[in-house]
DSSP file (Angstrom, degrees, kcal/mol; ACC not computed):
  #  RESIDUE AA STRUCTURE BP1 BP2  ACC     N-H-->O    O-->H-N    N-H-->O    O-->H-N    TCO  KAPPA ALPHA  PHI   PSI    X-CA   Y-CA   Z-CA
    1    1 A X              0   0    0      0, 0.0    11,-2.9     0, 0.0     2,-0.5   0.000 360.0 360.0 360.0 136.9  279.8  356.2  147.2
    2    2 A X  E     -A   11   0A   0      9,-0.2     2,-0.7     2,-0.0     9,-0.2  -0.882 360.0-165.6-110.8 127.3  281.9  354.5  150.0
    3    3 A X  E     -A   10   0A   0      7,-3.1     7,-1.2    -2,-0.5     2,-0.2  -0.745   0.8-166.4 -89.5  78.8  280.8  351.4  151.9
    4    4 A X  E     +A    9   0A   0     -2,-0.7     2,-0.3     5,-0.3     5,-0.2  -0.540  14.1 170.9 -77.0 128.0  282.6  350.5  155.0
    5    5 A X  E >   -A    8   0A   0      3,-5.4     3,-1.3    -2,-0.2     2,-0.2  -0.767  65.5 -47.5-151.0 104.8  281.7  346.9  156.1
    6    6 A X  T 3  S-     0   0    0     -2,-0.3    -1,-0.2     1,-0.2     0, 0.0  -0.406 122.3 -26.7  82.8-149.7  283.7  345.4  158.9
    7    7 A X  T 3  S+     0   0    0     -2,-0.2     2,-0.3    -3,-0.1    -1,-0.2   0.425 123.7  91.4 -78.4   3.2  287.8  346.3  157.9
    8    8 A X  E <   -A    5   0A   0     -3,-1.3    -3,-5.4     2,-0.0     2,-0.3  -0.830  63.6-154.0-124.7 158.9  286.9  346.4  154.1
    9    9 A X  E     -A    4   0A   0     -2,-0.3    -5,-0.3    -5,-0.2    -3,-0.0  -0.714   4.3-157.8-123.3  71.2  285.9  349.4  152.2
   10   10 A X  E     -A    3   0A   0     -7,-1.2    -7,-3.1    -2,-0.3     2,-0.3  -0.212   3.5-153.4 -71.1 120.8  283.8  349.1  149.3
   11   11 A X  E     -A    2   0A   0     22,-0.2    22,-0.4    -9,-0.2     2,-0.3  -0.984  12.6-176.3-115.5 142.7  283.7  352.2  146.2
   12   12 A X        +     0   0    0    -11,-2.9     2,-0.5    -2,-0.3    20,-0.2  -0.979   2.1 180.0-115.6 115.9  280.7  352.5  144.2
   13   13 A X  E     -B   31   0B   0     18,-2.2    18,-1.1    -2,-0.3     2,-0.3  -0.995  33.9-106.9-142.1 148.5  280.6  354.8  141.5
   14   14 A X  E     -B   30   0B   0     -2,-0.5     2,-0.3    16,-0.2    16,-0.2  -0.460  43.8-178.9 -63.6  93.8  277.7  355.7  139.0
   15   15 A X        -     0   0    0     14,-2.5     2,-0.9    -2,-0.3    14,-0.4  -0.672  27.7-134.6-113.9 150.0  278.6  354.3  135.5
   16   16 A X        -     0   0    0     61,-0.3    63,-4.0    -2,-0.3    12,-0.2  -0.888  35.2-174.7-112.5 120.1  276.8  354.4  132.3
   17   17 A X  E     -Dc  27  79B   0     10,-2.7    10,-1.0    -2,-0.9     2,-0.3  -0.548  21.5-154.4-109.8 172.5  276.8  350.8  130.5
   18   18 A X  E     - c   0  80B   0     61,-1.3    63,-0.5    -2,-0.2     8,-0.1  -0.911  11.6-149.4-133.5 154.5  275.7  349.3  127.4
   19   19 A X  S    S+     0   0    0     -2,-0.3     2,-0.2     6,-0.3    62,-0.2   0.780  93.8  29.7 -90.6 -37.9  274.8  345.5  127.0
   20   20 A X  S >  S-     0   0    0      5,-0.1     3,-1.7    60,-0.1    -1,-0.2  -0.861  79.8-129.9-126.5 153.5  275.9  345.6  123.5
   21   21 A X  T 3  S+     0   0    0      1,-0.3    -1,-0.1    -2,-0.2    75,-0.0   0.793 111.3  42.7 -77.8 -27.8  278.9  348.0  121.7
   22   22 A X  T 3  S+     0   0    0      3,-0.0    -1,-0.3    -3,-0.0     2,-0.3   0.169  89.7 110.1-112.4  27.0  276.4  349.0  118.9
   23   23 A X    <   -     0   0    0     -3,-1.7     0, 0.0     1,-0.2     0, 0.0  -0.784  54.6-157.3-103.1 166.4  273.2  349.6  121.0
   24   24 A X        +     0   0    0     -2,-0.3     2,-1.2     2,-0.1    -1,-0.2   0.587  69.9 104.4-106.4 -25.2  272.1  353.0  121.4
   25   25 A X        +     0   0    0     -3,-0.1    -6,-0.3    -7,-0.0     2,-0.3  -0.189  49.6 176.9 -67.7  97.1  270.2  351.6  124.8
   26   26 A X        -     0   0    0     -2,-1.2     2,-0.3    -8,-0.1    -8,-0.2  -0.733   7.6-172.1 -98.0 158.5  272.5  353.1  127.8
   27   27 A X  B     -D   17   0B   0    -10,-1.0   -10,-2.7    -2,-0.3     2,-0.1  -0.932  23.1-127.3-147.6 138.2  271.4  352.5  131.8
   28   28 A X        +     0   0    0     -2,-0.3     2,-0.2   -12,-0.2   -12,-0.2  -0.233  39.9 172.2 -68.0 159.7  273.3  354.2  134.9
   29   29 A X        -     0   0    0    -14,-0.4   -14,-2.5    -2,-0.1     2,-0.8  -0.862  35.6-108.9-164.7 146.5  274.1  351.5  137.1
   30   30 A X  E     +B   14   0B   0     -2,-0.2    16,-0.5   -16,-0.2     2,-0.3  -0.732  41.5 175.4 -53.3  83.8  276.4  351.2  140.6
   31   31 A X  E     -BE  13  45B   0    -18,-1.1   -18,-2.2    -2,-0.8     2,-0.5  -0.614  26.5-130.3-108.3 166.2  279.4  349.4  139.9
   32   32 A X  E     - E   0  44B   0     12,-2.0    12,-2.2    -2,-0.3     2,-0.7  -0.956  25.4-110.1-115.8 135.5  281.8  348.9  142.2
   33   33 A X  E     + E   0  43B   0     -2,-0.5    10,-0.2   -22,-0.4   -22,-0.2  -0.446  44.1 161.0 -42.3  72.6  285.4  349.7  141.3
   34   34 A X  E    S+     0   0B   0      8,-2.1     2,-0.3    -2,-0.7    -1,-0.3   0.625  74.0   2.8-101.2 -30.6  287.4  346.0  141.1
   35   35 A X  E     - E   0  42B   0      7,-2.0     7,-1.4     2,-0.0     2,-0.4  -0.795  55.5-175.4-160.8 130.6  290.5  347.8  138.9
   36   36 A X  E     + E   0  41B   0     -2,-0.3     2,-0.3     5,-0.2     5,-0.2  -0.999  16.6 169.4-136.8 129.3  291.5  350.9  137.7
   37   37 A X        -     0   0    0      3,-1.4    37,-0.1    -2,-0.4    -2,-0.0  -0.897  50.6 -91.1-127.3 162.3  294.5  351.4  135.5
   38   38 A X  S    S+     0   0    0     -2,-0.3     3,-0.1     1,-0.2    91,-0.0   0.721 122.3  19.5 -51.5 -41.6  296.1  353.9  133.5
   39   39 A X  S    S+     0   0    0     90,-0.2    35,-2.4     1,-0.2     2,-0.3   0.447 129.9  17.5-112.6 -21.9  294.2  353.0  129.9
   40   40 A X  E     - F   0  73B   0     33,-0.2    -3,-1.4    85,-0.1    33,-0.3  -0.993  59.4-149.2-156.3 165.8  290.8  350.8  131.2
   41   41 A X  E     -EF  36  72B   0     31,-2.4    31,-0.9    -2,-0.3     2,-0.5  -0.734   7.0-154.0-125.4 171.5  288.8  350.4  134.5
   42   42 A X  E     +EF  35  71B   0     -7,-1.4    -8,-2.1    -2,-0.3    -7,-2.0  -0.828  19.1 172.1-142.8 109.0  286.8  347.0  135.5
   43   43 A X  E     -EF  33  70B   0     27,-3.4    27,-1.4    -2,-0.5     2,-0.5  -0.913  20.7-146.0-127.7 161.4  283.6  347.5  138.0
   44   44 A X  E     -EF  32  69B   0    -12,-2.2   -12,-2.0    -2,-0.4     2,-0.4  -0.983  10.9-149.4-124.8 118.6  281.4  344.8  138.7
   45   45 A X  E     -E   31   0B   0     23,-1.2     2,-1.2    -2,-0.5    23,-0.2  -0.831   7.7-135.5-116.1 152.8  277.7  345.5  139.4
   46   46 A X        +     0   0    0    -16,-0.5     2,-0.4    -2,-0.4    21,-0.2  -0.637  31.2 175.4-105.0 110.1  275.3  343.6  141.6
   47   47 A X  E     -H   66   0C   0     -2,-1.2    19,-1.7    19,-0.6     2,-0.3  -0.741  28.0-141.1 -81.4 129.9  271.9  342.7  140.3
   48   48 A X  E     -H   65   0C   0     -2,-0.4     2,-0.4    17,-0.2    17,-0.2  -0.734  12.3-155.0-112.5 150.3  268.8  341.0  141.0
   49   49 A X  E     -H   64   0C   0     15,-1.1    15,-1.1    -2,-0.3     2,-0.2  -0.994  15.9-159.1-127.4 115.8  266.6  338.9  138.2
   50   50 A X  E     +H   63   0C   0     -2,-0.4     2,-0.2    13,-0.2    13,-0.2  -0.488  15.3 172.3 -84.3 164.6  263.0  338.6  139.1
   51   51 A X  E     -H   62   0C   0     11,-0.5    11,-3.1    -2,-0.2     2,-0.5  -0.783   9.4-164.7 175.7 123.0  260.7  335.9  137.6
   52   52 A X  E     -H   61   0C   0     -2,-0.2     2,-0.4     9,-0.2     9,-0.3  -0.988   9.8-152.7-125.9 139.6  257.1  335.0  138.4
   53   53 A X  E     -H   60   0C   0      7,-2.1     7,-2.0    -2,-0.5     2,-0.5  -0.926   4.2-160.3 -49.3 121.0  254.3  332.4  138.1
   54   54 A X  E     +H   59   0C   0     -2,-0.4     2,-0.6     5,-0.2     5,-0.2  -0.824  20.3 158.3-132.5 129.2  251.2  332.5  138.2
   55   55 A X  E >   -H   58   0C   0      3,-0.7     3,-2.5    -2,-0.5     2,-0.1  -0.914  65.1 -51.3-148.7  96.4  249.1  329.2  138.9
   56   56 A X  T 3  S-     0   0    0     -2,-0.6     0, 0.0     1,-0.2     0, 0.0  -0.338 122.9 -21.2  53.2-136.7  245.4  329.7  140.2
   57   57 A X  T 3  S+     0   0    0     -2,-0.1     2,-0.2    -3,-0.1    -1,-0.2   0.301 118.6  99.2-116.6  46.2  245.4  331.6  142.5
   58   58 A X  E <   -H   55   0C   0     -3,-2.5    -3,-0.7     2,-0.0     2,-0.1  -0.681  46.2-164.8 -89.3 152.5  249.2  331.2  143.5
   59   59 A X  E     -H   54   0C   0     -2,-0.2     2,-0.7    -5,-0.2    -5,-0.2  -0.849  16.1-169.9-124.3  71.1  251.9  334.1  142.3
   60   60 A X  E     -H   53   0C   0     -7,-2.0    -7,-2.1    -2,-0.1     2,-0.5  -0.515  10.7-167.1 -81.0 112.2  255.1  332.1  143.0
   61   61 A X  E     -H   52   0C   0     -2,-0.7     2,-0.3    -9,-0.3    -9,-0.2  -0.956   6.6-151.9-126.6 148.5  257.8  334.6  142.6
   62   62 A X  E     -H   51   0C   0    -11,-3.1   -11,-0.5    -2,-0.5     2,-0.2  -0.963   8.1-160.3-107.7 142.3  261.5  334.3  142.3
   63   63 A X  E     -H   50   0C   0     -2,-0.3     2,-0.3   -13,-0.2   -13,-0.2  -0.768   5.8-179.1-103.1 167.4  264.6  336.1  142.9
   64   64 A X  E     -H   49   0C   0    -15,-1.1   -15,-1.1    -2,-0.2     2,-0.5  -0.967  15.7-153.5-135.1 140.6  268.6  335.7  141.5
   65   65 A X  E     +H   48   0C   0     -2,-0.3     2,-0.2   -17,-0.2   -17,-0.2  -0.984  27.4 173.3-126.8 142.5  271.2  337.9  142.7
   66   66 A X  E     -H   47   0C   0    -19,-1.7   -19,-0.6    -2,-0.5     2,-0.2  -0.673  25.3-130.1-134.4 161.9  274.0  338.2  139.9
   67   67 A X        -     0   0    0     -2,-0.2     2,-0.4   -21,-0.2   -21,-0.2  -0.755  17.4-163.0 -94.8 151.4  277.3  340.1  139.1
   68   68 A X        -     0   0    0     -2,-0.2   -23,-1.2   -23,-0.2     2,-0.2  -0.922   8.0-145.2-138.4 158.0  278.3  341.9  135.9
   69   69 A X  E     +F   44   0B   0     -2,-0.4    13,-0.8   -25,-0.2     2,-0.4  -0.858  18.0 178.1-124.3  88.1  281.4  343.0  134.7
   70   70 A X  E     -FG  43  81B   0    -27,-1.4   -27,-3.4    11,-0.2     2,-0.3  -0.622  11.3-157.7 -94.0 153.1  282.1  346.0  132.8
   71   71 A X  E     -FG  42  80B   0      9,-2.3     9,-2.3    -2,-0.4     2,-0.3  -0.764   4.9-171.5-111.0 166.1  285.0  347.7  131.3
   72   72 A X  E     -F   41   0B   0    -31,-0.9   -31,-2.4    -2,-0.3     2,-0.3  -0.982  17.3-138.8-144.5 138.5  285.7  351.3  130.3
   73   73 A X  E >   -F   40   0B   0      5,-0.4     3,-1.9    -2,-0.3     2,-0.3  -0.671  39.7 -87.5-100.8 148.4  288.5  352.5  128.5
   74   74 A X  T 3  S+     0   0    0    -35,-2.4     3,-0.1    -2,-0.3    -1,-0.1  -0.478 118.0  15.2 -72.9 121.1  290.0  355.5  129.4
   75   75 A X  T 3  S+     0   0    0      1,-0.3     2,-0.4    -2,-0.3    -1,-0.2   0.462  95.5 117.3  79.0   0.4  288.1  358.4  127.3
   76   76 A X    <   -     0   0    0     -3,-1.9    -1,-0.3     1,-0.1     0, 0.0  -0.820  61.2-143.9 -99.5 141.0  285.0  356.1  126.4
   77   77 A X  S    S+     0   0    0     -2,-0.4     2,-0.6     1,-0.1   -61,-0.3   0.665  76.5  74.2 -80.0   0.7  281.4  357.4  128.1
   78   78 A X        -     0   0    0    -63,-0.1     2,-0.4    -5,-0.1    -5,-0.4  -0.875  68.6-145.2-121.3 141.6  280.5  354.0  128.5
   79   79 A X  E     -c   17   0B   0    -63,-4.0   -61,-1.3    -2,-0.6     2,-0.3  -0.801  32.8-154.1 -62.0 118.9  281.0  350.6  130.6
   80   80 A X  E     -cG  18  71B   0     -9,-2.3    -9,-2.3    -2,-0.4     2,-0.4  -0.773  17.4-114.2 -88.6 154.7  280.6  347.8  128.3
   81   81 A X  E     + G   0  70B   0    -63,-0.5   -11,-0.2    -2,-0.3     4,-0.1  -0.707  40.4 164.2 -76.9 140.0  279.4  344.2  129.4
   82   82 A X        +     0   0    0    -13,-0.8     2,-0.3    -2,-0.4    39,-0.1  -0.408  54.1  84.5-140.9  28.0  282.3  341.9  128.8
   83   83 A X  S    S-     0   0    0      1,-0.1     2,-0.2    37,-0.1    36,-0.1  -0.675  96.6 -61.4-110.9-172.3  280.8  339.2  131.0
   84   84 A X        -     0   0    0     -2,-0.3     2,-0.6    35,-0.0   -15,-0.1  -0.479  40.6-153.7 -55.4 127.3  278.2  336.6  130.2
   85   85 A X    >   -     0   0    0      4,-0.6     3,-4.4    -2,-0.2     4,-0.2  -0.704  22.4-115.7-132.7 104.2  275.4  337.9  129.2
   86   86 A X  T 3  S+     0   0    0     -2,-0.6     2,-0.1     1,-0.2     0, 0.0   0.161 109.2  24.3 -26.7 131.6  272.0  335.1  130.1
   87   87 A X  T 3  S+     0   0    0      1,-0.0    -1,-0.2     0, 0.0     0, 0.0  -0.116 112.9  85.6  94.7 -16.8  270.2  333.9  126.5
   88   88 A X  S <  S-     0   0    0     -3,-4.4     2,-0.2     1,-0.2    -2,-0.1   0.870  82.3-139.6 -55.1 -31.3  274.2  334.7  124.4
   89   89 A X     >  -     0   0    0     -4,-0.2     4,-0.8     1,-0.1    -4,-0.6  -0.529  20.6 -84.8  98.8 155.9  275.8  331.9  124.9
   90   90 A X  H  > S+     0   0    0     -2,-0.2     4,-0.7     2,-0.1    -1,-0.1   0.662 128.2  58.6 -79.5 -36.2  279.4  331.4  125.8
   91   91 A X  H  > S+     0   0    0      1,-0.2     4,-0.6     2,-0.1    -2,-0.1   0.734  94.1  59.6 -83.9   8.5  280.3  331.6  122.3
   92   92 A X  H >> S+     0   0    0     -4,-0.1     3,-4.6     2,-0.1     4,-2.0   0.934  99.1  77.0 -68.7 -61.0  278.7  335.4  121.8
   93   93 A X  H >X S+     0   0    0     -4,-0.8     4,-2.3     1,-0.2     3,-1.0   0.576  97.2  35.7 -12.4 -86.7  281.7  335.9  124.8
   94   94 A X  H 3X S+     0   0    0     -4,-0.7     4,-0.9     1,-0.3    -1,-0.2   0.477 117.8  53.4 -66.9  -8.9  284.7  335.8  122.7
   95   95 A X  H << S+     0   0    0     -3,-4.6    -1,-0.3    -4,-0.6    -2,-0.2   0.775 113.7  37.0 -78.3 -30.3  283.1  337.6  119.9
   96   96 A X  H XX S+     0   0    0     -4,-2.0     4,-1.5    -3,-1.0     3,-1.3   0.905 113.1  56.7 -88.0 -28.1  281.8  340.5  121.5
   97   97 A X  H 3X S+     0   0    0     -4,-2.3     4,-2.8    -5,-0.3    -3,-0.2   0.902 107.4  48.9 -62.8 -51.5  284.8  340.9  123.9
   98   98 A X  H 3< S+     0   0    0     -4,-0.9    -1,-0.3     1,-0.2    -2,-0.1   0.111 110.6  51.6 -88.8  35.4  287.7  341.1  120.7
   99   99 A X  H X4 S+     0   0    0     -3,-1.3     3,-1.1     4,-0.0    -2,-0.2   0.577 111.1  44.7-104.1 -25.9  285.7  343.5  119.1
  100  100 A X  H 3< S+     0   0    0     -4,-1.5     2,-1.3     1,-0.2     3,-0.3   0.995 130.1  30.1 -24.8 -90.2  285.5  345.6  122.4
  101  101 A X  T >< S+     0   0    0     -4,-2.8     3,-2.0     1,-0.2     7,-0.4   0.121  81.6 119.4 -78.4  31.2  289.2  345.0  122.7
  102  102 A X  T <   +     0   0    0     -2,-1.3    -1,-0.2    -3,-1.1     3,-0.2   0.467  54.0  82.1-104.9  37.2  290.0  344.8  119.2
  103  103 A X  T 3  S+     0   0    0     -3,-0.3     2,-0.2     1,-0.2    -1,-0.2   0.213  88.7  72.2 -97.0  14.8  292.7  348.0  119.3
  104  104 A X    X>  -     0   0    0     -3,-2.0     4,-2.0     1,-0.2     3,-1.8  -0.550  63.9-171.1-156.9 112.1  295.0  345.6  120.5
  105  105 A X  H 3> S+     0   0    0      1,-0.3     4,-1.4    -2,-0.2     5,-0.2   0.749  87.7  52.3  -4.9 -75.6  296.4  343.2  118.5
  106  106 A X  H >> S+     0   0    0      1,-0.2     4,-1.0     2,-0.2     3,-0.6   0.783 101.1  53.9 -10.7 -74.6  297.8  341.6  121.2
  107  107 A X  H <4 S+     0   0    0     -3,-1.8     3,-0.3     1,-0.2     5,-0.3   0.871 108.1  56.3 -66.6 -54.4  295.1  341.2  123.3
  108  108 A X  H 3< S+     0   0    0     -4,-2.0    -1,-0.2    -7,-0.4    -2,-0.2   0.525 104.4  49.7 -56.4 -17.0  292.9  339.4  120.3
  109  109 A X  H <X S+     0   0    0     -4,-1.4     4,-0.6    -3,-0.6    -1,-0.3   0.699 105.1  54.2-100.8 -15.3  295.0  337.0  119.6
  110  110 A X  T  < S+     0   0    0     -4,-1.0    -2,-0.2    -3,-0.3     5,-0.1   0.175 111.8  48.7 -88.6  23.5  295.6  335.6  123.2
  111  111 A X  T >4 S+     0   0    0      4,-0.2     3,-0.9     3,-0.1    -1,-0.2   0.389 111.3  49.4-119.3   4.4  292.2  335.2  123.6
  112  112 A X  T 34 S+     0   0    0     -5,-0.3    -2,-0.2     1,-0.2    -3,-0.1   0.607 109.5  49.6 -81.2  -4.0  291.9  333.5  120.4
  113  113 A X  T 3< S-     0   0    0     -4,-0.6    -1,-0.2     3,-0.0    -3,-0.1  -0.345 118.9-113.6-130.4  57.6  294.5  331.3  121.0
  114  114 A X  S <  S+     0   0    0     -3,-0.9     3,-0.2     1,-0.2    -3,-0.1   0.629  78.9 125.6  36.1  23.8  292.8  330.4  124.7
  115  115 A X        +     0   0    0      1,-0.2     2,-0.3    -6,-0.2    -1,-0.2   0.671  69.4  35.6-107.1  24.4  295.4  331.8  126.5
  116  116 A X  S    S-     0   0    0      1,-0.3    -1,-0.2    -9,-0.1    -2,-0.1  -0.921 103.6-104.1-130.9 125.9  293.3  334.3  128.7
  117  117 A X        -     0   0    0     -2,-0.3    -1,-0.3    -3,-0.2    -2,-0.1   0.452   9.5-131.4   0.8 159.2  289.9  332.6  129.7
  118  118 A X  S    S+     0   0    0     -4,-0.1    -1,-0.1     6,-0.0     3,-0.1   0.595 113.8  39.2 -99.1 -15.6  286.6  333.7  127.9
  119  119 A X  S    S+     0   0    0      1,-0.1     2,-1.4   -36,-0.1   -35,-0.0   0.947  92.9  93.5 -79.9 -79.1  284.9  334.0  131.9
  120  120 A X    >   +     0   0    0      1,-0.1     3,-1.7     2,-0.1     4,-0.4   0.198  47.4 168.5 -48.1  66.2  288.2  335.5  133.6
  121  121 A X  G >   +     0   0    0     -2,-1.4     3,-2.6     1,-0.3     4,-0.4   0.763  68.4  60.6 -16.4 -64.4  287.4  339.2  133.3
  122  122 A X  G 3> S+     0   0    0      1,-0.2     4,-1.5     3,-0.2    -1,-0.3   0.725 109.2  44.9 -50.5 -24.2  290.3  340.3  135.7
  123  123 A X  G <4 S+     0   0    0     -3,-1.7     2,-0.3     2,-0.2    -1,-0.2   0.538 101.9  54.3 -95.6  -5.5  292.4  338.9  133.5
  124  124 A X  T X4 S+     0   0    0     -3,-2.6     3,-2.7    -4,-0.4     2,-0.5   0.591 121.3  46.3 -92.2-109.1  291.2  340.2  129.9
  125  125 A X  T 3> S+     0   0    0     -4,-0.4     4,-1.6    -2,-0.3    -2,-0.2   0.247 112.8  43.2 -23.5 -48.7  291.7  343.8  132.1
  126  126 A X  H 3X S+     0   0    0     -4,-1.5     4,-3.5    -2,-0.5    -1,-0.3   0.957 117.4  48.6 -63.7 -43.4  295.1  343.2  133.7
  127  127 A X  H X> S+     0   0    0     -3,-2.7     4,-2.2    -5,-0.3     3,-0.9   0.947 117.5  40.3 -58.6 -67.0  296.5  341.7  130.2
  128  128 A X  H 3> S+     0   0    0      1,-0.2     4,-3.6     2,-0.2     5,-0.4   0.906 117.1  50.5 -55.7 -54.4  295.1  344.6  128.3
  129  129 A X  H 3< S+     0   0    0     -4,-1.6    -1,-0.2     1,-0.2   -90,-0.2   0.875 118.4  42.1 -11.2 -68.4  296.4  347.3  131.4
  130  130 A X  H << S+     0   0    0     -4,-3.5    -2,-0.2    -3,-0.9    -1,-0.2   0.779 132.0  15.4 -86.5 -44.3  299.8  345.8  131.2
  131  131 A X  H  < S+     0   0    0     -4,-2.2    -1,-0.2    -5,-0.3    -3,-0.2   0.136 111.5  61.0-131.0  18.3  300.2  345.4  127.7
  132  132 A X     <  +     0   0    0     -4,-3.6    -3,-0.1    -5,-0.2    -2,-0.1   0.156  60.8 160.2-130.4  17.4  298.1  347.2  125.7
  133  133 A X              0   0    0     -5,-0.4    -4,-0.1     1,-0.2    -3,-0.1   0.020 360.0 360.0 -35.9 125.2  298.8  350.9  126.6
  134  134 A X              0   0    0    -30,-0.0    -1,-0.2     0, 0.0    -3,-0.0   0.677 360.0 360.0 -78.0 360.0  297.8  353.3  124.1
C-alpha cells in the first residue's frame, strides 16, 4: 500500500510478526517500510493501546498511539519485535535482540559492549546491513 501525504510517500506492506522468537503466536500487521537492505528489512508499525475504567456509572476510556519496530531477515517468514516491548523491561532488550541477531558475531558483541544503543533500532539494522552480510 502507498500513502501519498503532502511531498512524502509513505509504503505499507503486510508483514507477519512475532512478539517473541520462540512463540508460535504470529499477527499480520501494516508496517511501513523504514529500511530495506540486501540481508534484513526494518518496518515500523503504528498501534493504538486501549485501556478502560469503569467507576459507577462512568466508563473512562483511554487511548495510546505507539510505534514498533520489526526486523526480517532476508529468507525469514517473520518480522520480529526488536523494540521495547511494555511489561519486558529494558533489560529483556538486549537479550532478546542478540539472540535475534546472534549469526553475527560482530553484531553481539557491539551491542554488548554499548557501542550501538539497546533503543536505536536503525542502527542495530544499518550495523548488521553493513557488516554482517551473509
Amino acid at each position: 500500500m502507498v500513502i501519498f501525504k503532502g511531498s512524502k510517500t509513505h509504503y505499507f506492506v503486510v508483514i507477519s510478526t512475532k512478539k517473541e522468537s520462540k512463540s508460535n503466536k504470529i499477527k499480520l500487521k501494516f508496517g511501513q517500510v523504514v529500511y530495506s537492505g540486501q540481508c534484513i528489512a526494518l518496518y515500523e508499525t503504528f498501534e493504538t493501546r486501549y485501556s478502560g475504567n469503569a467507576g459507577g456509572e462512568f466508563i473512562v476510556q483511554s487511548t495510546s498511539n505507539y510505534q514498533k519496530s520489526y526486523a526480517k531477515k532476508s529468507g525469514d517468514d517473520y518480522a520480529y519485535n526488536i523494540g521495547y516491548i511494555y511489561g519486558l523491561g529494558n533489560k529483556g532488550i538486549k537479550k532478546r535482540v542478540s539472540a535475534y541477531f546472534a549469526d553475527c558475531q560482530k553484531w553481539v558483541t557491539a551491542i554488548e559492549e554499548d557501542r550501538i544503543g539497546k533503543r536505536d533500532v536503525k542502527a542495530m539494522i544499518a550495523f548488521y546491513g553493513h557488516d554482517c552480510l551473509p
